[in-house]
N, C-alpha and C positions, 0 to 999 in steps of 0.2 A: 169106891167113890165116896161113902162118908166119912171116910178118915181125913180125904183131900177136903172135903168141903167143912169138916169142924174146924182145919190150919185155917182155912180161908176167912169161918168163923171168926177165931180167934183174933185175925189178923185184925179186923172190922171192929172187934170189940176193942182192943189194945187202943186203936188210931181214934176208938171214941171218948176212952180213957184217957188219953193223952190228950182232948181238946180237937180234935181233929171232927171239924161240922158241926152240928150241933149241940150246943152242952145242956141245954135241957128243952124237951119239945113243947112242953108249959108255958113257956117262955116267948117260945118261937112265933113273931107275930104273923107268920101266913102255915101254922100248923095244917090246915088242913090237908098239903103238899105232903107232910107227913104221914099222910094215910095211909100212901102204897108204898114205903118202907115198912112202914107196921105189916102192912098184906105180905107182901115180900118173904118179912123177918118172923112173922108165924108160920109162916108156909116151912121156909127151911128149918125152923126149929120145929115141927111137928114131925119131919121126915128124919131127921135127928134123933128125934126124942129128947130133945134137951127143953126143960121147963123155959118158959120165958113173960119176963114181965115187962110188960109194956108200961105199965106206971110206972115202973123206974126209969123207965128213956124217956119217961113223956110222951111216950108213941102212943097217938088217938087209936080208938078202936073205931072203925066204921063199920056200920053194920052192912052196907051193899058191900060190902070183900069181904062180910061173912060167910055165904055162900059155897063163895072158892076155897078157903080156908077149910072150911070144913067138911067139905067134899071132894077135893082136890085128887084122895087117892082113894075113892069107891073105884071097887073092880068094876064096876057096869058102867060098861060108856054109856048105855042109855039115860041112866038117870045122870050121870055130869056134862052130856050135852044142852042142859035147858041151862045148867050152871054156868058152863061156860057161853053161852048163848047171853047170859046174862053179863056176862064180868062184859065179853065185846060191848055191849050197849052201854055197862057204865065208861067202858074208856072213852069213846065217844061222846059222851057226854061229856066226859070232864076234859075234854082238849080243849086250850085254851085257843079263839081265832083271833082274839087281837092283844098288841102288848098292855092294855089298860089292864085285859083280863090276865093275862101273864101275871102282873104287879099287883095281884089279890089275893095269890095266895091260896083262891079255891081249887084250883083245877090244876090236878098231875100233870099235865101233858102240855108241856107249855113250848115246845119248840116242833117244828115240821117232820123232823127224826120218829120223836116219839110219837107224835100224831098218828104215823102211817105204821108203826112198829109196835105191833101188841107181844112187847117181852114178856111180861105176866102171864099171857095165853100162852107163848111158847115156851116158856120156862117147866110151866104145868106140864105142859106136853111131853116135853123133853124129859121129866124128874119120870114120869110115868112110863115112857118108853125106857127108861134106864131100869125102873122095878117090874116092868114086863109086866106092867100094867094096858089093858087096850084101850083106844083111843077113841072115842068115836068122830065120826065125819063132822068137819064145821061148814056148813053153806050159809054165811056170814058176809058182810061185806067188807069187814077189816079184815076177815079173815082169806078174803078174794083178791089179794092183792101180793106181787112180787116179794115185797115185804113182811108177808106174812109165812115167811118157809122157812122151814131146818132145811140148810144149805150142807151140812155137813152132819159125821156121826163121827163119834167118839172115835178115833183112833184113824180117822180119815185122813186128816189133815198131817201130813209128816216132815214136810218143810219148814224151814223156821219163815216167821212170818214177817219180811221187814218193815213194815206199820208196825206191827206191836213190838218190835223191838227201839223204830224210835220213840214209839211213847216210852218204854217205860226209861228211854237215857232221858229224855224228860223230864220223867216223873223222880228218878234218881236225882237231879240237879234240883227238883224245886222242895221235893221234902224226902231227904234221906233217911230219916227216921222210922218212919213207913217204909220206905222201899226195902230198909234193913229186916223188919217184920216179913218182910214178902219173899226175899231172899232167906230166909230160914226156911218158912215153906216151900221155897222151891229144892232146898238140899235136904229134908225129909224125905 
C-alpha cells in the first residue's frame, strides 16, 4: 500500500507543479482552508516517511491538527482517543453554516458533504487499521452518525464502480494532463 499511495503522491505533486490549485498558499487570500491539506499532507508524509515542507507549498501549520499529526499512529488507542475526541470538536467547529462564512476562508468545511463526513477521522482510522494498529471506540457525535462509517475494506469492493468511472471520463475531458498522470499509476 505505500508504494500505491507515494504514485498517488506523486501524482498530486506533478498536477501542483504544473499549476494545477494552488500556486502558492502565501498568497492564497482564504489560507486558512488550507489548514487541512497541510493536516492531511503531514499525515501522509509521516506514514511515508518522506520529509515535507510546508513552507514551500505555503501550507499553514495549525497548531489544533497538531495533535492528530502527531499522534495519529500511537499504538494505544487509549491515549489517541482524547486526540481524536479532539480533531471531532475542531471539525465542528470549523464548518461553515452559512455562505457569508463559506466566503471567509476560515472554516474547512464549508459544504453539507463535509459537514457530516469526518474524512480526517476516518482516514486516520483507516491508515491505522491497514498498520494494524487498534482503534479505540469513538462515542462522538460526528462520529454517531451513517456518515461516519468504513463502509468497505480493502479488497471488498470487486466490481467496477460506474460513478467512478463516469467521473474520471469527466475528468479525462476537462484536464487530460492529469488524467495522463493518473493513468501511469494505474498501469504501475
Amino acid at each position: 500500500m505505500p508504494e500505491l499511495a507515494k504514485k498517488f503522491r506523486q501524482v498530486i505533486f506533478t498536477a501542483l507543479e504544473h499549476g494545477y490549485g494552488i500556486d502558492n498558499g502565501h498568497d492564497d487570500p482564504g489560507p486558512n482552508t488550507l489548514r487541512y491539506a497541510a493536516m492531511g499532507l503531514s499525515i501522509i508524509h509521516d506514514w511515508l516517511q518522506i520529509p515535507l515542507d510546508l513552507d514551500k507549498l505555503g501550507l499553514p501549520r495549525d497548531p489544533a491538527w497538531g495533535p492528530l499529526i502527531k499522534h495519529w499512529n500511537n499504538p494505544d488507542p487509549a491515549k489517541l482517543q482524547s486526540v481524536l475526541y479532539g480533531a471531532c470538536d475542531i471539525h465542528i467547529e470549523r464548518i461553515a453554516l452559512t455562505e457569508r462564512e463559506v466566503n471567509t476562508g476560515d472554516f474547512e468545511f464549508g459544504s453539507e458533504f463535509e459537514a457530516v463526513h469526518p474524512t480526517e477521522i476516518l482516514a486516520v482510522l483507516r491508515l491505522r487499521d491497514m498498520l494494524n494498529l487498534p482503534n479505540p471506540e469513538l462515542d462522538h457525535p460526528l462520529m454517531n452518525t451513517p456518515y461516519a462509517q468504513i463502509t468497505a475494506r480493502p479488497g471488498q469492493i470487486v466490481q467496477p464502480d460506474r460513478l467512478l468511472e463516469a467521473f474520471l471520463f469527466k475528468a479525462r475531458e476537462r484536464d487530460p494532463q492529469i488524467m495522463a498522470e493518473w493513468d501511469k499509476v494505474q498501469a504501475d
